[in-house]
N, C-alpha and C positions, 0 to 999 in steps of 0.2 A: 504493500500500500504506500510505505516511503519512496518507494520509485516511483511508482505512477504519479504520488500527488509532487513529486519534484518535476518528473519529466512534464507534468503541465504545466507547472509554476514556467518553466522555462521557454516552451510553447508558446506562453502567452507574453513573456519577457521579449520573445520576439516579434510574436508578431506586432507588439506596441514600439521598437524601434524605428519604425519610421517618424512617430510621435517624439520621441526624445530629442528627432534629430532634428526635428519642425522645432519643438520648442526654443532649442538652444539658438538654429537659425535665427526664428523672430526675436528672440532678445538679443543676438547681435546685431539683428536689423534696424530695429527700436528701437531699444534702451542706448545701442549704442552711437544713435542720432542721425543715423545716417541715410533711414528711412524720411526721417519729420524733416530733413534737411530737404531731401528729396520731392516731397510730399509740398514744404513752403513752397519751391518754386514751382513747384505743374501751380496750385492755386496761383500765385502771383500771374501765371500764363494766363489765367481761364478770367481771372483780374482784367487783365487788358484786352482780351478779344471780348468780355461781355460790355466792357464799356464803349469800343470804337465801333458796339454793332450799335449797341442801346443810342450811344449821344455823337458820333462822327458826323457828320453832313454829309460826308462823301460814300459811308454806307446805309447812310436813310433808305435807300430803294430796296434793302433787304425787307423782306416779309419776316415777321413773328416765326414762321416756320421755318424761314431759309434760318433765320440767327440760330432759333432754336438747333438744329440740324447741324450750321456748319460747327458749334459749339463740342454738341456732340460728338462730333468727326473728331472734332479735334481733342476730344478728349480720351477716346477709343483708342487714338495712335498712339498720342505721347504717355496714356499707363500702359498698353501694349511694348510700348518702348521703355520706361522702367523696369516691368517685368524683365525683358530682356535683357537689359543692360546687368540686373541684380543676378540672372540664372547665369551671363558668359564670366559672373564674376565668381562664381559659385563653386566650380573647383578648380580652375586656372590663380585664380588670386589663392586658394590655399595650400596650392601646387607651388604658386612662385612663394608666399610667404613661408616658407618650409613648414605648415602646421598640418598635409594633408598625412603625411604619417599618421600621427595622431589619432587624426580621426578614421582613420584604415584599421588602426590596433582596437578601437573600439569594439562590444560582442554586437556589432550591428551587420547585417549583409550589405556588399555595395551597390545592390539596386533603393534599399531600404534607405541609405542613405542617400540618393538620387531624389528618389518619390520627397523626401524630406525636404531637400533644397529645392525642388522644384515649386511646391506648396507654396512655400514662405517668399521665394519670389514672386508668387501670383498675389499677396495680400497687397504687394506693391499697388495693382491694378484694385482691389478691392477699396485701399484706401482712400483710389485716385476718384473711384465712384463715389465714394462719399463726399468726399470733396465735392462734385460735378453737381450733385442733387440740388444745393441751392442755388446754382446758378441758371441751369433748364428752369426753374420756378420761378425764378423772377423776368426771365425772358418770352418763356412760355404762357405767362398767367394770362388768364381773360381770352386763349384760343382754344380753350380744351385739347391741351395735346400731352401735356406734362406726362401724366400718366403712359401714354404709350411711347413715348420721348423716351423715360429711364426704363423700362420693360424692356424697348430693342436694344437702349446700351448697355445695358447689363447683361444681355443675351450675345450680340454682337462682339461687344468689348470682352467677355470672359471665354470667348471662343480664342477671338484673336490674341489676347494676354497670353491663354494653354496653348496656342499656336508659338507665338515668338520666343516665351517660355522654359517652350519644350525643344526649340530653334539652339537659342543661346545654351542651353545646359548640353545639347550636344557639341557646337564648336566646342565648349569651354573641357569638356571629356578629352578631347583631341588637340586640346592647344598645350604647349608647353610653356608660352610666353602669355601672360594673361596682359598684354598690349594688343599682341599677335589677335588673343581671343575678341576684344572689346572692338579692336579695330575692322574687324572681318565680320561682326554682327552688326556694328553700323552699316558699313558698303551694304551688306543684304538687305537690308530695312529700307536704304535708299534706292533699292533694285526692286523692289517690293512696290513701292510707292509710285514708281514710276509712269504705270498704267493709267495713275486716278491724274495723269499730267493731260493723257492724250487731247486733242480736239474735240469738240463735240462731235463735228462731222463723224471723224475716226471710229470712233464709241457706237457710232449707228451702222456704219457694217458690220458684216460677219466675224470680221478679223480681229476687231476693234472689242467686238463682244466677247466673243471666245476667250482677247488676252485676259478682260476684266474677269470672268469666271472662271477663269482658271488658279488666280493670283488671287486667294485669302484676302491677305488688305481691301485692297480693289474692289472684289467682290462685298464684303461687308460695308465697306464704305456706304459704297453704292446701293446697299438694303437701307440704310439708316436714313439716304436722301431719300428713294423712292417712298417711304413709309411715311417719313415726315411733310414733305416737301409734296410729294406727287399725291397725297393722299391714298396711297394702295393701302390694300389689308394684306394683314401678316401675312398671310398664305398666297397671296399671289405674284409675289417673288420671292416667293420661300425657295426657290433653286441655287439661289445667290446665295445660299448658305450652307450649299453644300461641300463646295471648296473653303471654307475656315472650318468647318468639321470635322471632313477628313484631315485637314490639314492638323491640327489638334490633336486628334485620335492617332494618327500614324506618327505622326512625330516624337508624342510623348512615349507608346511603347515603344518606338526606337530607343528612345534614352533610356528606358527603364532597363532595355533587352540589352542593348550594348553593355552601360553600365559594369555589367556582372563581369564583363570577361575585359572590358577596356579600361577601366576605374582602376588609376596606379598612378605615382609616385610622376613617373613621366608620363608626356601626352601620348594618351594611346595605348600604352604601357599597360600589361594586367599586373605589373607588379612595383 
């Protein structure tokens, strides 16, 4: 009976290691300011784009919805992009600060320890949401949209955040140089982005569409205008969301699956 009720104790010692490793993350995230640092300036952001829609002259011809919407967009990206920035830092920076030993000698598995940091980089985007809430309310008030406004970014945004996520914690598996890793998740982010640049014209061919559904960003982007902006219902450009899903879903068991046999000391490295 001493073994069985040990072998569970320890069973279950495991399986909450992902948990331990989320914990420690967030308190080095938070407590260790680096989060709220982060966190000040997206709000200082959402500061100035809510103001030059609300009181600028030169964007008066914005509608309630376009403001509302282009807000949103912009809010979607750049906690998408914290997210990112915190997962390519997540084992590359503890790789260059020599502390990923450490955390390897730990009784944790190295996927367990993945799922963990990848978590605690997504609150990044969580935070960022909270953040966004009162500023869709004060922009949105008096068109009834608010409520579907944070419904699709929250939807949208926590797609794409486990998209870039799941993106960065893989460079950062594979980098040895955590510059190497930071600077190679930017370039993608701005290869990403590039589609929501095209022409309108462009956007109306075949070509044009296909890039936009293929490309995550782009794609989502593009739901959060149509919803807001064009008045569609949720479901009928609910296709548009099928590339940040997959893209989410296949990325993140990549880094979970890798992890186990690539998670080491050097990039790439299983040991």
């Amino acid at each position: 009976m001493a073994a069985v009720a040990e072998a569970t104790h320890l069973r279950q010692q495991r399986a909450r290691g992902w948990a331990v490793v989320l914990v420690q993350e967030l308190r080095d995230l938070w407590l260790g300011g680096r989060g709220l640092l982060l966190c000040l300036g997206f709000s200082a952001l959402l500061s100035t784009i809510a103001y030059l829609v609300a009181t600028n002259t030169d964007l008066n011809f914005l509608e309630r919805r376009e403001a509302v919407s282009l807000t949103l967009q912009v809010a979607t990206a750049v906690g998408g992009l914290l997210a990112l920035l915190a997962a390519a830092d997540a084992i590359s920076g503890e790789r260059e600060r020599g502390t990923l030993e450490t955390v390897l000698l730990t009784p944790v598995s190295r996927r367990e320890i993945v799922v963990g940091k990848l978590i605690a980089s997504i609150s990044l985007w969580l935070a960022a949401f909270v953040i966004t809430i009162p500023y869709v309310w004060f922009l949105g008030r008096g068109v009834d949209i608010v409520g579907d406004a944070l419904a699709t970014g929250f939807v949208v945004g926590t797609l794409l955040a486990v998209f870039l996520a799941s993106l960065g914690t893989l460079i950062s598996l594979f980098s040895s140089s955590n510059r190497f890793g930071l600077s190679l998740s930017l370039f993608l982010l701005l290869a990403l982005f590039a589609p929501t640049q095209l022409p309108t014209q462009a956007e109306k061919g075949w070509a044009g569409d296909l890039l936009i559904r293929l490309d995550p960003m782009s794609s989502g982007e593009h739901y959060v205008g149509k919803l807001l902006v064009s008045g569609h219902s949720w479901t009928q450009d609910v296709t548009l969301l099928i590339s940040p899903l997959l893209g989410a879903v296949l990325l993140t068991a990549a880094a979970v699956i890798l992890s186990g046999r690539y998670l080491g000391l050097r990039g790439g490295g299983s040991r």
